[in-house]
MDTraj code that builds the backbone (N, CA, C; nanometers):
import mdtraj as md
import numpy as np

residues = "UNK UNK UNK UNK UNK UNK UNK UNK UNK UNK UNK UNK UNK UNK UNK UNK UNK UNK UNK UNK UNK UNK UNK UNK UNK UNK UNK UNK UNK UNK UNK UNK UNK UNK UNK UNK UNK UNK UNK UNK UNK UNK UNK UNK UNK UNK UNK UNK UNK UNK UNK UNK UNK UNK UNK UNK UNK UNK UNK UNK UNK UNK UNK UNK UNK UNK UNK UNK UNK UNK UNK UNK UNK UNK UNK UNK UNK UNK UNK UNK UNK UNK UNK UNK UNK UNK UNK UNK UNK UNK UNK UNK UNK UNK UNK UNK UNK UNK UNK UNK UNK UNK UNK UNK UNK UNK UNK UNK UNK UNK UNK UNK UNK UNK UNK UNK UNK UNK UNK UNK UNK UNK UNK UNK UNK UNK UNK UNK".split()
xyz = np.array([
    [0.7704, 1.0332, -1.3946],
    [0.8357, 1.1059, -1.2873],
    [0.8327, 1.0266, -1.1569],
    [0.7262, 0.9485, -1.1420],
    [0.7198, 0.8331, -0.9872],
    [0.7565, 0.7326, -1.0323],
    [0.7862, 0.6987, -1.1575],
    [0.8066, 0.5490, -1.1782],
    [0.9164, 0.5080, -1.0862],
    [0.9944, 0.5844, -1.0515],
    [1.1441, 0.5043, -0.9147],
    [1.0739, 0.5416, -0.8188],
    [0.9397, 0.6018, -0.7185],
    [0.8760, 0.5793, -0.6149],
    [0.7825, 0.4567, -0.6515],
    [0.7335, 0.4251, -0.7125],
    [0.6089, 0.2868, -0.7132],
    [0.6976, 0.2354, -0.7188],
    [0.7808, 0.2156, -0.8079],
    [0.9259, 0.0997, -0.8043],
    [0.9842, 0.0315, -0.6750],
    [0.9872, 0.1648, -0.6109],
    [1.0664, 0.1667, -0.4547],
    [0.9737, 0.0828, -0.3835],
    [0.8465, 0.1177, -0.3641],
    [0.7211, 0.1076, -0.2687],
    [0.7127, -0.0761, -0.3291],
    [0.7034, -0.1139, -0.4288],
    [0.6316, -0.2053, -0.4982],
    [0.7910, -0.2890, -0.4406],
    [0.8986, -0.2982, -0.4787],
    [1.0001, -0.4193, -0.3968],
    [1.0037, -0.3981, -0.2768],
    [0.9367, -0.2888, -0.2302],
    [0.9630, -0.2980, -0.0202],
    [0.8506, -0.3703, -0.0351],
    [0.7492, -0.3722, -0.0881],
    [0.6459, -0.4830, -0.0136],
    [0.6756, -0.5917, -0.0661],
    [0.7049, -0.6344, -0.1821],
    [0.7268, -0.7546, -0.1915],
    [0.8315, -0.8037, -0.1380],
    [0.9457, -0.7643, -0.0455],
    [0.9852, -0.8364, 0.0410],
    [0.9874, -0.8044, 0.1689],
    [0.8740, -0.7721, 0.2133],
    [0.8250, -0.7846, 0.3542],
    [0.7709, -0.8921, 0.3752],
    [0.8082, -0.9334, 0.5203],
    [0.7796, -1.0740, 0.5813],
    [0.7005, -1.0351, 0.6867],
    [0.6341, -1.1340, 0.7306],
    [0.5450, -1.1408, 0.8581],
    [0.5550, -1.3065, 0.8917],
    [0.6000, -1.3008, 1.0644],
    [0.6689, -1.4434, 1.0784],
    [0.7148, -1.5410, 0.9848],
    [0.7718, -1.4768, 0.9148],
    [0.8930, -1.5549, 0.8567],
    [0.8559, -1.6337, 0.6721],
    [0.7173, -1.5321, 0.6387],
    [0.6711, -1.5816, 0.5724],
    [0.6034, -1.4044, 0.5178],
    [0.6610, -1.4397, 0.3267],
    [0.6080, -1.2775, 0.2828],
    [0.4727, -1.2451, 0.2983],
    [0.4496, -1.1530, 0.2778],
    [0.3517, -1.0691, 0.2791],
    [0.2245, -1.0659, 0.2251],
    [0.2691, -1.0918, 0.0814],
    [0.1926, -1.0375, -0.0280],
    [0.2416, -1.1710, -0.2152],
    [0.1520, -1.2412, -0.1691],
    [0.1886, -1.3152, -0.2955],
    [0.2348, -1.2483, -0.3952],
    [0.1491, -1.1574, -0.3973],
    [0.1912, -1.0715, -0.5818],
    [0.1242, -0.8841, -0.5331],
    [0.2217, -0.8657, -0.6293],
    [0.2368, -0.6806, -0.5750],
    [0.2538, -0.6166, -0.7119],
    [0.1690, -0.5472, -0.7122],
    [0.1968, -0.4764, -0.8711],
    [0.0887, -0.2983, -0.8992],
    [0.1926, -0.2810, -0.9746],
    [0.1504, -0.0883, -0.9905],
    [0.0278, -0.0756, -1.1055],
    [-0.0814, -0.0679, -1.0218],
    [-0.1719, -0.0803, -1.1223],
    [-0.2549, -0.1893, -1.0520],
    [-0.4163, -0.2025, -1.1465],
    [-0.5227, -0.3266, -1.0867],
    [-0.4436, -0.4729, -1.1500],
    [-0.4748, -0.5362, -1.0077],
    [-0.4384, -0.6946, -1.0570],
    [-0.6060, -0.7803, -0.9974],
    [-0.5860, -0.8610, -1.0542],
    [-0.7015, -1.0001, -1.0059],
    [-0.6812, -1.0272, -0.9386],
    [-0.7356, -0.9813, -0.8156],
    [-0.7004, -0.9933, -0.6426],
    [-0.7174, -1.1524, -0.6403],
    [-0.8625, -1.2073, -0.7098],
    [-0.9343, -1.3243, -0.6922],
    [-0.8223, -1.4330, -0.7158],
    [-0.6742, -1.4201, -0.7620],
    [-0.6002, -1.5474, -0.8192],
    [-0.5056, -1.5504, -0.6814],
    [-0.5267, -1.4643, -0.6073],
    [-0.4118, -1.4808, -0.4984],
    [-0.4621, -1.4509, -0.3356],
    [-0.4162, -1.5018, -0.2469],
    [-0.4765, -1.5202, -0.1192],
    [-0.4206, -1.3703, -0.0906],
    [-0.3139, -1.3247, -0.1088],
    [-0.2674, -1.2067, -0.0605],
    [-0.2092, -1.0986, -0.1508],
    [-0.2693, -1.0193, -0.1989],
    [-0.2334, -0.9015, -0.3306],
    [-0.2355, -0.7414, -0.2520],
    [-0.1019, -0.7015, -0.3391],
    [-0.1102, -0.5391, -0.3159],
    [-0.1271, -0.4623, -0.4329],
    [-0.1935, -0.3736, -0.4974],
    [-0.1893, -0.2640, -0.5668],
    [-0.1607, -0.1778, -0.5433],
    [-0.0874, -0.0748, -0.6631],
    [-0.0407, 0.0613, -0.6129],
    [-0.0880, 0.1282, -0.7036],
    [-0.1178, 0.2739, -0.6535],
    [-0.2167, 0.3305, -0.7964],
    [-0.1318, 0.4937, -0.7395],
    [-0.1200, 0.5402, -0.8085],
    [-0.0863, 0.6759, -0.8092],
    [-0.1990, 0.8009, -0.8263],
    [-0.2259, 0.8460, -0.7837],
    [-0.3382, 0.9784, -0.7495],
    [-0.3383, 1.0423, -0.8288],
    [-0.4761, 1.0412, -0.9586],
    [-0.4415, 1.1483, -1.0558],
    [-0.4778, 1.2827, -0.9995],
    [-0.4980, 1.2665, -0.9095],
    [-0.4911, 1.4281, -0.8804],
    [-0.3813, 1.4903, -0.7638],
    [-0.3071, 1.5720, -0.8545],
    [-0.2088, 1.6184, -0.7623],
    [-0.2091, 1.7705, -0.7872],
    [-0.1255, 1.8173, -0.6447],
    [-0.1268, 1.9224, -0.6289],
    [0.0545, 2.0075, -0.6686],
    [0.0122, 2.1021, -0.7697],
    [0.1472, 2.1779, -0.7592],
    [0.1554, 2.2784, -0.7548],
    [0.3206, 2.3555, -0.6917],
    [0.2903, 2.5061, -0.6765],
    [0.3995, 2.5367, -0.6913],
    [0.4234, 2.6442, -0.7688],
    [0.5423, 2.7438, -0.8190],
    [0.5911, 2.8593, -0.7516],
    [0.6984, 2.8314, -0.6926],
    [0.7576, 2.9687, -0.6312],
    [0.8603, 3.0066, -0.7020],
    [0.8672, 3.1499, -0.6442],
    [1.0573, 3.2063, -0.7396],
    [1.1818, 3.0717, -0.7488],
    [1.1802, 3.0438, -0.6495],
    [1.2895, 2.9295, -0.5962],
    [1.2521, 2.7973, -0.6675],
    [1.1473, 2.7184, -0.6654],
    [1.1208, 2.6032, -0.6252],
    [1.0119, 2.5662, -0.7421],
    [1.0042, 2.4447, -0.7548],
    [0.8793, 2.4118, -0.8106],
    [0.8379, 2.2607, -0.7265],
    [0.7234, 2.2517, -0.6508],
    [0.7062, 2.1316, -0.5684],
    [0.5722, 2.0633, -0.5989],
    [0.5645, 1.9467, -0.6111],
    [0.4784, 1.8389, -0.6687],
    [0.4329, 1.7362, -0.5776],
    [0.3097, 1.7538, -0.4678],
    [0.2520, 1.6558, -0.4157],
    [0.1457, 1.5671, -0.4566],
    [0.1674, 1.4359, -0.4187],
    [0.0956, 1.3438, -0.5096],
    [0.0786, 1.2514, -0.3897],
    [-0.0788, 1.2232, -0.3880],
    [-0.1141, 1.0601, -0.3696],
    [-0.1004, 0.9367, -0.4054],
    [-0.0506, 0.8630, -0.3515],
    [-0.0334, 0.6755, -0.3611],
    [-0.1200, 0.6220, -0.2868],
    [-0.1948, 0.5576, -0.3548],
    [-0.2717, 0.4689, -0.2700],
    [-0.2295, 0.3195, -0.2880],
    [-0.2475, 0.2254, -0.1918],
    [-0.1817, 0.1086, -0.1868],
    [-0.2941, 0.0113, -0.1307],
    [-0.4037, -0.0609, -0.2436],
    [-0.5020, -0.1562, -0.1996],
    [-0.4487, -0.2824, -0.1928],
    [-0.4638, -0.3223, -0.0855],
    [-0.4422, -0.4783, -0.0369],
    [-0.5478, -0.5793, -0.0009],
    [-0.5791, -0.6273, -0.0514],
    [-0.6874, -0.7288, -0.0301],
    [-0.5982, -0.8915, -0.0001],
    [-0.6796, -0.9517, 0.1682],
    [-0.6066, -1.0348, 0.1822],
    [-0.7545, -1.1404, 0.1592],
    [-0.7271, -1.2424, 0.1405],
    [-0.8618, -1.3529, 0.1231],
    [-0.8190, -1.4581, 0.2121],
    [-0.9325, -1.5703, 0.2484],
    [-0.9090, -1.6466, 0.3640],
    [-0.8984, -1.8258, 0.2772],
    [-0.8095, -1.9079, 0.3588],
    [-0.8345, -2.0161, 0.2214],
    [-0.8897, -2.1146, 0.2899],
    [-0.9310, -2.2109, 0.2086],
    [-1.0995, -2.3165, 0.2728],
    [-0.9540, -2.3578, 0.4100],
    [-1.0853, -2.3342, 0.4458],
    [-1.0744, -2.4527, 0.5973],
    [-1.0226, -2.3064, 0.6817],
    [-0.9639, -2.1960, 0.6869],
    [-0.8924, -2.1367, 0.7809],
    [-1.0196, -2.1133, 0.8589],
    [-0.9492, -2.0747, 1.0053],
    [-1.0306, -1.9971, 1.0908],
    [-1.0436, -1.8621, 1.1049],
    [-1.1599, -1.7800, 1.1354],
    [-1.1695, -1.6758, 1.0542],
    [-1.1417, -1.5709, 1.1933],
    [-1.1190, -1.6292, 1.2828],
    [-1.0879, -1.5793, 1.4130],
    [-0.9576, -1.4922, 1.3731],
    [-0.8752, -1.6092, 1.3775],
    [-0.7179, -1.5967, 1.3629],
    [-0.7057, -1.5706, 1.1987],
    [-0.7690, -1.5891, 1.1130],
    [-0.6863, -1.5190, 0.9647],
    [-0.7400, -1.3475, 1.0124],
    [-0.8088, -1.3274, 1.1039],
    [-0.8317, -1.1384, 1.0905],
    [-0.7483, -1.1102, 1.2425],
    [-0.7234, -1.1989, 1.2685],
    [-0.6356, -1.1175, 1.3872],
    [-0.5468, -1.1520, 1.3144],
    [-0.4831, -1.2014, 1.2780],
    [-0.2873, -1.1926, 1.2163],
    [-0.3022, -1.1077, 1.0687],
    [-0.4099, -1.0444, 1.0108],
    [-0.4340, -0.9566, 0.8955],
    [-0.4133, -0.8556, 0.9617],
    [-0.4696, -0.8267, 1.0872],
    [-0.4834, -0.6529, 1.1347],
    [-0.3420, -0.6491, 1.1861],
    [-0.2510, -0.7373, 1.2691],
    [-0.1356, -0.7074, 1.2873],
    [-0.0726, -0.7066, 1.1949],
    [-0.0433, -0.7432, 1.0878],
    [0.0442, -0.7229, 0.9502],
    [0.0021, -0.6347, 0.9006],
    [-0.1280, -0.5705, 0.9299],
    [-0.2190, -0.4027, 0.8704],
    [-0.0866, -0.3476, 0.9605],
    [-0.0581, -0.3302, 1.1100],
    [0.0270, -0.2347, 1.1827],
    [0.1454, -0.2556, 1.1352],
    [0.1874, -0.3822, 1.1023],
    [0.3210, -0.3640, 1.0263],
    [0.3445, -0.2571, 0.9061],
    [0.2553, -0.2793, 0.8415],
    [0.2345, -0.1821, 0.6932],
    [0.2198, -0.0587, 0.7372],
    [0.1266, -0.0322, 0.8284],
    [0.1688, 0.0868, 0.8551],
    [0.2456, 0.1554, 0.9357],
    [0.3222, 0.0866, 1.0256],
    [0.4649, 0.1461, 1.0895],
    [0.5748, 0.1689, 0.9679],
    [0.5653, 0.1186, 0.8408],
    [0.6750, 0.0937, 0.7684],
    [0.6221, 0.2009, 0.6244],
    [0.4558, 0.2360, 0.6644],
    [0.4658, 0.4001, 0.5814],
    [0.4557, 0.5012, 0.6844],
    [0.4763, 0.4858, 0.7816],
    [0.4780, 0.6279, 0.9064],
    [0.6250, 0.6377, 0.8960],
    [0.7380, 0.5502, 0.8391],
    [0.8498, 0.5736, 0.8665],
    [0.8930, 0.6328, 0.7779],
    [0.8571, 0.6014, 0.6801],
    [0.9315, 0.6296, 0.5045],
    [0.8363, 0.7186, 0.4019],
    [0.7396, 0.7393, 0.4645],
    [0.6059, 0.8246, 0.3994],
    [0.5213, 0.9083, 0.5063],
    [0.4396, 1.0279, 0.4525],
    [0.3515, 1.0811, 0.5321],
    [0.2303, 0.9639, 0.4687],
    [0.2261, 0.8735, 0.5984],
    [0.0755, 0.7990, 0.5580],
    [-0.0509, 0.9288, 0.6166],
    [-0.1959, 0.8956, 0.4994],
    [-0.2689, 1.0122, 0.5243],
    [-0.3973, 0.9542, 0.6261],
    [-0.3870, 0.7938, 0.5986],
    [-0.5403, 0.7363, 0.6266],
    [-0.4714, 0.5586, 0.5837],
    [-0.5731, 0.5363, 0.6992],
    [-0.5497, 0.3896, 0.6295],
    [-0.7367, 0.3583, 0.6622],
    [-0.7950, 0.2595, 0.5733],
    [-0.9576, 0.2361, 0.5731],
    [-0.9374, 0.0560, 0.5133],
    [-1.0372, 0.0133, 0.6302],
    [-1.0249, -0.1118, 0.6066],
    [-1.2482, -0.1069, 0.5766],
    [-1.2247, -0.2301, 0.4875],
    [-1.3008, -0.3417, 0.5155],
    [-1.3005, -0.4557, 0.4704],
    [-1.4416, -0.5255, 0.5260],
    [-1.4167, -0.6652, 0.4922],
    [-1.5499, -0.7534, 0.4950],
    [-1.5512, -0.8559, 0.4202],
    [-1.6758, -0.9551, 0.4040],
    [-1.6259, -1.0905, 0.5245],
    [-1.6872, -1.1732, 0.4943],
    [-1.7055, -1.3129, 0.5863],
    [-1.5042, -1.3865, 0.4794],
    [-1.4736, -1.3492, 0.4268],
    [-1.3770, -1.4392, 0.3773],
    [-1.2614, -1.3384, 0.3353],
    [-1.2456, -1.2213, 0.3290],
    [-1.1711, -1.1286, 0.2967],
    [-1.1213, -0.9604, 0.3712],
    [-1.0490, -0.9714, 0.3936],
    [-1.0025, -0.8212, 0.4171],
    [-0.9549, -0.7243, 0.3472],
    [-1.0242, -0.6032, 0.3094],
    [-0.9684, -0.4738, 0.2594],
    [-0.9475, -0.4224, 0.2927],
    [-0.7978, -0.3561, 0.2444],
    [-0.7359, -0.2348, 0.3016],
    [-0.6306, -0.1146, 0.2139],
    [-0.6752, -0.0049, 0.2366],
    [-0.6163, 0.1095, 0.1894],
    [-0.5887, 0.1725, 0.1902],
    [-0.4551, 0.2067, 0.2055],
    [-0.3384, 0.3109, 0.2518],
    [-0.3863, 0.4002, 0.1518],
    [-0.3580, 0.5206, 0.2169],
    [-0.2986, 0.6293, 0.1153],
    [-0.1813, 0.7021, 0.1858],
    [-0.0878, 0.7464, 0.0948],
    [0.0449, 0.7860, 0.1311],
    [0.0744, 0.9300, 0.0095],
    [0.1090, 1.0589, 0.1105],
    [0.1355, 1.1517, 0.0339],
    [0.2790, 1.1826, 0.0826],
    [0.3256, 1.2009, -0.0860],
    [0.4538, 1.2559, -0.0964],
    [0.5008, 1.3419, -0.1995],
    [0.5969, 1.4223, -0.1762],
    [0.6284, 1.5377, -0.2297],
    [0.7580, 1.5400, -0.3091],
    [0.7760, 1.5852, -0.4414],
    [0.9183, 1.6069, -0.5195],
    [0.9361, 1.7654, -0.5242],
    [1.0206, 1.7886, -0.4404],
    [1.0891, 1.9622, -0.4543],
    [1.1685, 2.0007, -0.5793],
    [1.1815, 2.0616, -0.6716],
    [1.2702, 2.0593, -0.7854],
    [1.3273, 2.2153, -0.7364],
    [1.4406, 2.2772, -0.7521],
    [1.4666, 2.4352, -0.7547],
    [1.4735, 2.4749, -0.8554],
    [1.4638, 2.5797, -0.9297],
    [1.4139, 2.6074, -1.0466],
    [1.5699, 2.6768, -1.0399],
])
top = md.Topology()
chain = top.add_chain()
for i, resn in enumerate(residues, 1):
    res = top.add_residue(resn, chain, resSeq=i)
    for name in ("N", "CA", "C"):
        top.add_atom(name, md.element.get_by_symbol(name[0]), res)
traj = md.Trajectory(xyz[None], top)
């Protein structure tokens, strides 16, 4: 039933740019081996969702969560790889405040890596 929302979500990030250069080496629905790529997104869908039945309607809200782990490569400076990570964090999330109710975004991070994780809730209305 989401497979054309992760679909959707999963080619908008993979062609998002940040100065002129993508985003996200590799983007995929489901866990990937963050460790093979400097810049990875996952998308996981929320097994727990909420639904509710009216006379009219039948409506289906569901969580997406979207883990991004960015890694730093030998030699960078660790100054500037987390300041140009957190501004491409505001990109990502101006671009689910637009097209999604984003719920939370939660970062962390070690000496060489940044984590980060959207969650995004959205809703399918059906009328019965």
């Amino acid at each position: 039933m989401y497979n054309d929302l992760l679909n959707s979500i999963k080619s908008d990030l993979e062609g998002m740019t940040y100065n002129n250069k993508n985003i996200f080496q590799n983007v995929g629905i489901g866990a990937l081996k963050a460790d093979d790529y400097l810049s990875s997104a996952s998308i996981f869908l929320d097994s727990s969702n909420h639904q509710q039945m009216t006379s009219l309607r039948y409506e289906i809200n569901v969580n997406i969560d979207i883990v991004c782990v960015f890694s730093m490569s030998r030699g960078e400076n660790s100054e500037l790889f987390f300041q140009e990570k957190y501004d491409i964090v505001e990109v990502l999330e101006k671009y689910f405040k637009q097209n999604y109710q984003l719920m939370n975004t939660e970062f962390t991070s070690d000496d060489e890596h940044l984590f980060v994780m959207f969650r995004i809730k959205t809703s399918e209305v059906n009328n019965i």
